[in-house]
VEXDREN-2710 file (C-alpha; in Angstrom, 1 decimal):
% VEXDREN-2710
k/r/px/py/pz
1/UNK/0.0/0.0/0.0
2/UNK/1.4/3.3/-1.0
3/UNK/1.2/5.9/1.6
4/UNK/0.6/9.5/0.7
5/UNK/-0.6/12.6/2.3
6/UNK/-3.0/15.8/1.6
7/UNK/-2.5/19.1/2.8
8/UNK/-5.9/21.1/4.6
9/UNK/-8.5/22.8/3.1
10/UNK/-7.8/26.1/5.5
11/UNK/-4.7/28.6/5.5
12/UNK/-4.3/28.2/9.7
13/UNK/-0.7/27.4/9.3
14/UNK/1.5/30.3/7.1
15/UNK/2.3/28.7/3.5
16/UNK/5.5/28.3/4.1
17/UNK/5.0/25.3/7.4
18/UNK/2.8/23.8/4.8
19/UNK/5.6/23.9/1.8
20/UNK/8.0/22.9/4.6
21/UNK/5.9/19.8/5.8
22/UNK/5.6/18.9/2.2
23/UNK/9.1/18.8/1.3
24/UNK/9.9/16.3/4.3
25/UNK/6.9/14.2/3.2
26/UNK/9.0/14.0/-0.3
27/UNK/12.5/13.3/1.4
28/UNK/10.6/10.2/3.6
29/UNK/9.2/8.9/1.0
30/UNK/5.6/9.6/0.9
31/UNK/3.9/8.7/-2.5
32/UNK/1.5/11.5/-3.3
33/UNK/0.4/15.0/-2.3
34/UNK/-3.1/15.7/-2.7
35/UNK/-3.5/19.6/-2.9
36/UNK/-7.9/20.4/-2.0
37/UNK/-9.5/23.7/-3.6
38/UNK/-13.4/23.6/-2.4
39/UNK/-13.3/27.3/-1.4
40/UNK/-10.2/28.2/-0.8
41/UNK/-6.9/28.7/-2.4
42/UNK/-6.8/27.3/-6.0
43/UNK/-5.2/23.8/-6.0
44/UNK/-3.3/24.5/-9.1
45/UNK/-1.5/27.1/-7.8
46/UNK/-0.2/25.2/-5.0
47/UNK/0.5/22.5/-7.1
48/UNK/2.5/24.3/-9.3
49/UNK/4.2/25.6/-6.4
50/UNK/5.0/22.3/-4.3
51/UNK/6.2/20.8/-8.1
52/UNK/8.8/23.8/-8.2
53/UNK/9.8/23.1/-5.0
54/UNK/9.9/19.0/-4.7
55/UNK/12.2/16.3/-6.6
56/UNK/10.1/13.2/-6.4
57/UNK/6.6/13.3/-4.8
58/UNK/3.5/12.4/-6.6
59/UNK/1.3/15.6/-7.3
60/UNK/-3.0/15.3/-7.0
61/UNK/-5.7/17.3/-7.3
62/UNK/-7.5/16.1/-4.0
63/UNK/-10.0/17.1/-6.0
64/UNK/-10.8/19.7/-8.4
65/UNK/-14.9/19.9/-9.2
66/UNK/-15.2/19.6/-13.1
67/UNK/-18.3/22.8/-13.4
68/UNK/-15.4/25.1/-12.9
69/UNK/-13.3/24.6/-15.8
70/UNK/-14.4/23.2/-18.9
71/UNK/-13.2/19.6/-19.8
72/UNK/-10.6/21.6/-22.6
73/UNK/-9.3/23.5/-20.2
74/UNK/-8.5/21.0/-17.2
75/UNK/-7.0/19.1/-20.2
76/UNK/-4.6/22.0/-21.1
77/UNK/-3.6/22.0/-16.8
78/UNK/-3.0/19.2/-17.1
79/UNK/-0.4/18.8/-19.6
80/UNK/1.0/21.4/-18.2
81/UNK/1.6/20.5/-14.6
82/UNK/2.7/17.2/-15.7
83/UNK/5.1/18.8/-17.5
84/UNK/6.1/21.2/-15.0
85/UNK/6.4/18.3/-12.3
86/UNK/8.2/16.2/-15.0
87/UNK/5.9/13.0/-14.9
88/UNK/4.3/13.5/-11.7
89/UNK/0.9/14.6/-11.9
90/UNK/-2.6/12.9/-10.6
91/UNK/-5.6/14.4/-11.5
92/UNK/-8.4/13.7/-9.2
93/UNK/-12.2/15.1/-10.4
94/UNK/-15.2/15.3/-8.7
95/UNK/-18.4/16.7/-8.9
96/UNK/-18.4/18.6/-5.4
97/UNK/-21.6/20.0/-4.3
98/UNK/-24.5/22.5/-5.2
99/UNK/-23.6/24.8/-2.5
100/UNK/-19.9/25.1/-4.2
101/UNK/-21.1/24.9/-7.8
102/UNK/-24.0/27.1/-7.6
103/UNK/-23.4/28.8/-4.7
104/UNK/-20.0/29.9/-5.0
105/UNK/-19.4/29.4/-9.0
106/UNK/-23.1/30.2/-10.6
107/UNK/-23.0/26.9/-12.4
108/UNK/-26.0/24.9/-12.7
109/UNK/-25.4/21.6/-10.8
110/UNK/-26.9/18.9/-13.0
111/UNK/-25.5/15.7/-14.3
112/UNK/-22.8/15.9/-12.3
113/UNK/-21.7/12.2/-12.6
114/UNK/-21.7/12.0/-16.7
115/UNK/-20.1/15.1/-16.6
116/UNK/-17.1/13.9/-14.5
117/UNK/-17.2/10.6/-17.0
118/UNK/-17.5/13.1/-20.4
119/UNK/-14.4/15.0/-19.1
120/UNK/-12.3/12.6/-17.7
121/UNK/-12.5/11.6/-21.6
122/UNK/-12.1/14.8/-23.2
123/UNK/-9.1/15.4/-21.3
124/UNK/-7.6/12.1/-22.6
125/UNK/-8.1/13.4/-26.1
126/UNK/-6.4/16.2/-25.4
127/UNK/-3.9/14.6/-23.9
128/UNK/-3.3/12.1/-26.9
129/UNK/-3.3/15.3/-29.0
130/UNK/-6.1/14.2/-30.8
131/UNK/-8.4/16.3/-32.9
132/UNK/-11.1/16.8/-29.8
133/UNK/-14.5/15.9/-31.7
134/UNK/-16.8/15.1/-29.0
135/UNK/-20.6/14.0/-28.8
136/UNK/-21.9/13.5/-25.5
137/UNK/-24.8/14.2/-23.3
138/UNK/-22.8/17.5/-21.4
139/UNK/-20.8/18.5/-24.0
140/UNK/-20.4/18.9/-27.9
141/UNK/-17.7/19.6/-28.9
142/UNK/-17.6/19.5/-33.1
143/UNK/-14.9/21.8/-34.1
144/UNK/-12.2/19.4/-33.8
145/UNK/-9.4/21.6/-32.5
146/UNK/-6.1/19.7/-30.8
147/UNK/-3.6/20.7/-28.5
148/UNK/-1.0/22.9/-29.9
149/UNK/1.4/21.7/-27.2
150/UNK/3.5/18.6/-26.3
151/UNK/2.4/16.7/-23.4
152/UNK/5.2/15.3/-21.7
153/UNK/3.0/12.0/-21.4
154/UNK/-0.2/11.1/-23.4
155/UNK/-2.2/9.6/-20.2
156/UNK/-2.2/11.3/-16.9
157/UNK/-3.5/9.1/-14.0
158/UNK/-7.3/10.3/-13.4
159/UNK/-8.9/9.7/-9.8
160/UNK/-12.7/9.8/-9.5
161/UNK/-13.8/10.6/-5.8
162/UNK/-17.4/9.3/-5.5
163/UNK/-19.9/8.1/-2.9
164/UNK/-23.5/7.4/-4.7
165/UNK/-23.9/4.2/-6.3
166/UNK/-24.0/5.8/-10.0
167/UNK/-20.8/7.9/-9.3
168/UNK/-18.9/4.3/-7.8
169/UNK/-20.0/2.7/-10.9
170/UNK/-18.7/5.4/-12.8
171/UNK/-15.7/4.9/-11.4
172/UNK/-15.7/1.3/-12.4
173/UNK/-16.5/2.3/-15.9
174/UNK/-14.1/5.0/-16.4
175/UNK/-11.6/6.2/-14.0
176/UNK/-7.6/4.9/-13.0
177/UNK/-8.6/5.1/-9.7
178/UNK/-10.8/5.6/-6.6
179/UNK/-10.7/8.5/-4.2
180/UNK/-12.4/7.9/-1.2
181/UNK/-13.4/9.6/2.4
182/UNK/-14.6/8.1/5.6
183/UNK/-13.3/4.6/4.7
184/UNK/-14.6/1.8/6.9
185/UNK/-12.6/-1.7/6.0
186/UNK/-15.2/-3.3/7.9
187/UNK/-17.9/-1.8/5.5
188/UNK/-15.9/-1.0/2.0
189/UNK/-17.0/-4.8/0.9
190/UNK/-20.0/-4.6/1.6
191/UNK/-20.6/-0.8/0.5
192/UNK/-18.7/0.6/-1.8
193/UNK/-16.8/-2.4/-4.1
194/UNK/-19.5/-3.9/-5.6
195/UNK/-20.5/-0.7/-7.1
196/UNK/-16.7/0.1/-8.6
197/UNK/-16.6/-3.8/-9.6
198/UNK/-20.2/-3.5/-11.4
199/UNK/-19.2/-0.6/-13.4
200/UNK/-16.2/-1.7/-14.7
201/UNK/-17.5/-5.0/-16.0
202/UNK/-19.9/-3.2/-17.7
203/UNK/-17.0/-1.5/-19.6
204/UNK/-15.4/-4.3/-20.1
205/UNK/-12.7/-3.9/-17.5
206/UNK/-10.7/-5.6/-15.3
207/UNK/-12.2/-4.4/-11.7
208/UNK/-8.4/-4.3/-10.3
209/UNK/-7.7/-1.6/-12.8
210/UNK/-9.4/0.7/-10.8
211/UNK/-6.6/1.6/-8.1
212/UNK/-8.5/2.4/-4.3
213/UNK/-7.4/5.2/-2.6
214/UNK/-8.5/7.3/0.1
215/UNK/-8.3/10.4/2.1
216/UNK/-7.4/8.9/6.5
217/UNK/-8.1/11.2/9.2
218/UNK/-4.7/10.2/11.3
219/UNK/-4.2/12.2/15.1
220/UNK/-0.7/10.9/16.8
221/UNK/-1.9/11.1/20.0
222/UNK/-1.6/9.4/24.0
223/UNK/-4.9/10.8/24.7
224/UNK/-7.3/9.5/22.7
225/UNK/-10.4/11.2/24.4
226/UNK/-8.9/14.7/23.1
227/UNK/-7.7/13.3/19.4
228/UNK/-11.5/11.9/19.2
229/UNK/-12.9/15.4/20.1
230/UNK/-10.1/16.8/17.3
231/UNK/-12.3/14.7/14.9
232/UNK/-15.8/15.5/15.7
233/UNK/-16.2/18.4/14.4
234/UNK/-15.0/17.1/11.0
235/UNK/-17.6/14.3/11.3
236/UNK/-20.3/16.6/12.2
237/UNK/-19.6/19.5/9.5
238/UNK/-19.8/16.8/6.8
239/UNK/-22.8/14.5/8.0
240/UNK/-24.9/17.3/9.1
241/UNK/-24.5/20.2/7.1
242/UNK/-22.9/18.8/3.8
243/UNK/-25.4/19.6/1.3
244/UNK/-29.0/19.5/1.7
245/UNK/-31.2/17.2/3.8
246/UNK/-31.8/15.4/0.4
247/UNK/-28.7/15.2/-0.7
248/UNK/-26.4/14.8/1.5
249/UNK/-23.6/12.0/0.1
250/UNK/-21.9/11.9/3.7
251/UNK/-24.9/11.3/5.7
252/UNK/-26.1/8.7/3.2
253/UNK/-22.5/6.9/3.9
254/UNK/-22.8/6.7/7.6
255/UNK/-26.4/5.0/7.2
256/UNK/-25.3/2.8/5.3
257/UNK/-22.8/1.7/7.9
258/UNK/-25.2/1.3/10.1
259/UNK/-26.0/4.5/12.1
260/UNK/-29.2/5.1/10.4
261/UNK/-30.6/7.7/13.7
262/UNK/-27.2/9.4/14.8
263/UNK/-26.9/10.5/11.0
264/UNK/-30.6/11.7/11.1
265/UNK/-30.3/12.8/14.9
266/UNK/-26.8/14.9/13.5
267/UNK/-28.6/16.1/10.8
268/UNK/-31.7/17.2/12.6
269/UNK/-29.7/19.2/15.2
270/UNK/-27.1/20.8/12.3
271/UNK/-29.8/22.0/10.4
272/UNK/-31.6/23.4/13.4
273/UNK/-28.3/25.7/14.2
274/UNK/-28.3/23.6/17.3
275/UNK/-24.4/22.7/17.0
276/UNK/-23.3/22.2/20.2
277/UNK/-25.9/19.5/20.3
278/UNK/-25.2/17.7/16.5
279/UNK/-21.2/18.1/17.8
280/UNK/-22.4/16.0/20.9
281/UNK/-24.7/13.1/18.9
282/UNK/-21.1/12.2/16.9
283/UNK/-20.6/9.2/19.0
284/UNK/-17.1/7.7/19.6
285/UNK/-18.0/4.7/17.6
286/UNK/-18.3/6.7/14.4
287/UNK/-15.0/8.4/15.0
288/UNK/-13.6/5.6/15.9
289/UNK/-14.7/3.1/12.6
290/UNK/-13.6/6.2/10.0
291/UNK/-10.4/7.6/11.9
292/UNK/-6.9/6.5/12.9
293/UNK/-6.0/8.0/16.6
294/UNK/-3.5/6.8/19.0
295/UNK/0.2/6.3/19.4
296/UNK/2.4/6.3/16.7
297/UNK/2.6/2.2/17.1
298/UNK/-1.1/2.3/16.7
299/UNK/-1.5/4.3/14.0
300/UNK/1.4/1.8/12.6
301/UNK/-1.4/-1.3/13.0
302/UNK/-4.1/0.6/12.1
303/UNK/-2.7/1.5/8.5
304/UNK/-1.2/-2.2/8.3
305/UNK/-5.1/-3.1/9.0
306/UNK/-6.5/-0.6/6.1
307/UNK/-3.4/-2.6/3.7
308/UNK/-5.2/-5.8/4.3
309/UNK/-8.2/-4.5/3.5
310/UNK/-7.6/-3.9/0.3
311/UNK/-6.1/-0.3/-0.6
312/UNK/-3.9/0.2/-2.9
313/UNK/-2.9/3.6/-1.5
314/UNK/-3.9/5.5/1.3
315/UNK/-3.5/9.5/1.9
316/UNK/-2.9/10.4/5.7
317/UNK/-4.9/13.7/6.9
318/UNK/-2.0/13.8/9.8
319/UNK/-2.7/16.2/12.8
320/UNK/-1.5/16.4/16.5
321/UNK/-3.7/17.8/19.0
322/UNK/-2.6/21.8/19.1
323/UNK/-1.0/21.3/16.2
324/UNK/2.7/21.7/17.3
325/UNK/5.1/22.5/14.1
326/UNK/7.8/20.1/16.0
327/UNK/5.2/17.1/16.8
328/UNK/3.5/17.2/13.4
329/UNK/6.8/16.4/11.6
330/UNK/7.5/13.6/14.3
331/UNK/4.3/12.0/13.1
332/UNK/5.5/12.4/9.8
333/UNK/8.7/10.7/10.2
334/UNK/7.6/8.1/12.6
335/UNK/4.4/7.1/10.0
336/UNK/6.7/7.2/7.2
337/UNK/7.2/4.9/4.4
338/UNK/10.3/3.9/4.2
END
């Protein structure tokens, strides 16, 4: 199992901690950086930045939304960042949200999941350098232009991250790999496989193709009371106010692992502004089944654990209660790779 990492959503720590911390993930060995946008900083920016400023690590979008930038135009990114990085580029799409899309960008969010498919497509035409004459149900795309540039390589790893059956099955059918979040071992069989595995015999593929990856809460910690309270607030953000009360993808996950009335209890009380209450309802059990917090030789068996179950690769969220600089890059060394 490869072992990356992914930097936050937030600019709490100054840019150059984060550039820093990056840079000592690349001399240990870590596989992949995955760079987030959402709302915040750009993640090609940073990436651009991180792949100036590393030899060797992997570089992700962990994820860019594909109603942003048209399919052409991610395509043209990511030629270019490969490029810059010299081989070393992931791209990882997803549809995000409407609150993001719509809310933040002005796009209508609709079809989200065939438009993640239709440009993970186009960007592998462009990519190839072919003439980019496209009929699909999001975009048409008749003129037949091709890229006027080189790309250093004429496939680019692309990473789906999806949760609803049709987007997992998308997956299957179309994508290098899985990017998940809140990954239960105990519940990815059962869950989220089948799904993958279905759409990628539809397309004719070999299920194992389709690399699994995701995105591990991980808090190196000897108090485990105070690393679970570091989490719930996470847990609660995403399974209570994470899209609407119809579609909410997180809340839908944690049902189907079984907590069908703390998700709608959560829920209930996050809607109603009644925070301090939906923080509370997060019960140790679900931080417990979707994070990694303890000692460092814990964490150690705890990642061995998520090998066995079947990831191919595996992106540490890593924080330290307060968040000391010195103690964060202990955790880094002591969880490395190599």
């Amino acid at each position: 199992m490869r072992i990356g990492i992914n930097v936050p959503y937030a600019d709490s720590r100054p840019s150059s901690e984060m550039l820093e911390f990056v840079q000592a993930a690349d001399r240990l060995g870590y596989d992949t950086v995955w760079v987030p946008e959402a709302y915040g900083w750009d993640a090609i920016t940073i990436l651009t930045q991180l792949a100036c400023a590393t030899p060797r690590i992997k570089l992700g979008t962990g994820i860019i939304n594909v109603f942003s930038r048209s399919p052409a135009l991610i395509g043209q990114t990511t030629a270019a960042l490969d490029a810059i990085s010299e081989g070393r580029f992931v791209l990882g799409l997803g549809t995000s949200g409407h609150q993001v899309v719509s809310g933040w960008h002005g796009v209508p969010f609709a079809k989200g999941v065939k438009r993640m498919q239709e440009t993970a497509e186009i960007v592998r035409l462009v990519l190839r350098r072919e003439r980019v004459q496209y009929e699909g149900e999001v975009f048409q795309l008749p003129m037949g232009l091709k890229l006027i540039t080189h790309p250093l390589r004429d496939r680019v790893p692309i990473y789906f991250a999806t949760l609803t059956p049709a987007g997992l099955r998308a997956t299957g059918a179309t994508a290098d790999g899985w990017l998940g979040v809140f990954y239960s071992p105990e519940h990815f069989p059962k869950v989220v496989r089948p799904a993958i595995e279905e759409g990628a015999k539809a397309a004719g593929r070999d299920p194992s193709e389709v690399k699994v990856n995701t995105f591990q809460t991980v808090v190196v910690t000897d108090d485990l009371a105070t690393g679970r309270d570091s989490v719930r607030p996470y847990l609660c953000l995403y399974i209570g106010g994470m899209g609407s009360r119809e579609k909410n993808y997180y809340n839908r996950l944690f049902r189907s692992y079984g907590f069908e009335e703390e998700a709608a209890r959560i829920q209930d009380l996050y809607l109603a502004k009644r925070r301090d209450e939906a923080l509370a309802a997060v019960t140790d059990e679900m931080v417990d089944l979707v994070s990694i917090i303890g000692p460092v030789d814990t964490c150690r068996e705890r990642l061995g654990e998520l090998e066995s179950s079947g990831l191919d690769e595996v992106a540490l969220s890593l924080t330290v209660p307060g968040g000391d600089r010195r103690e964060i890059h202990d955790a880094l060394t002591a969880l490395a790779p190599n």
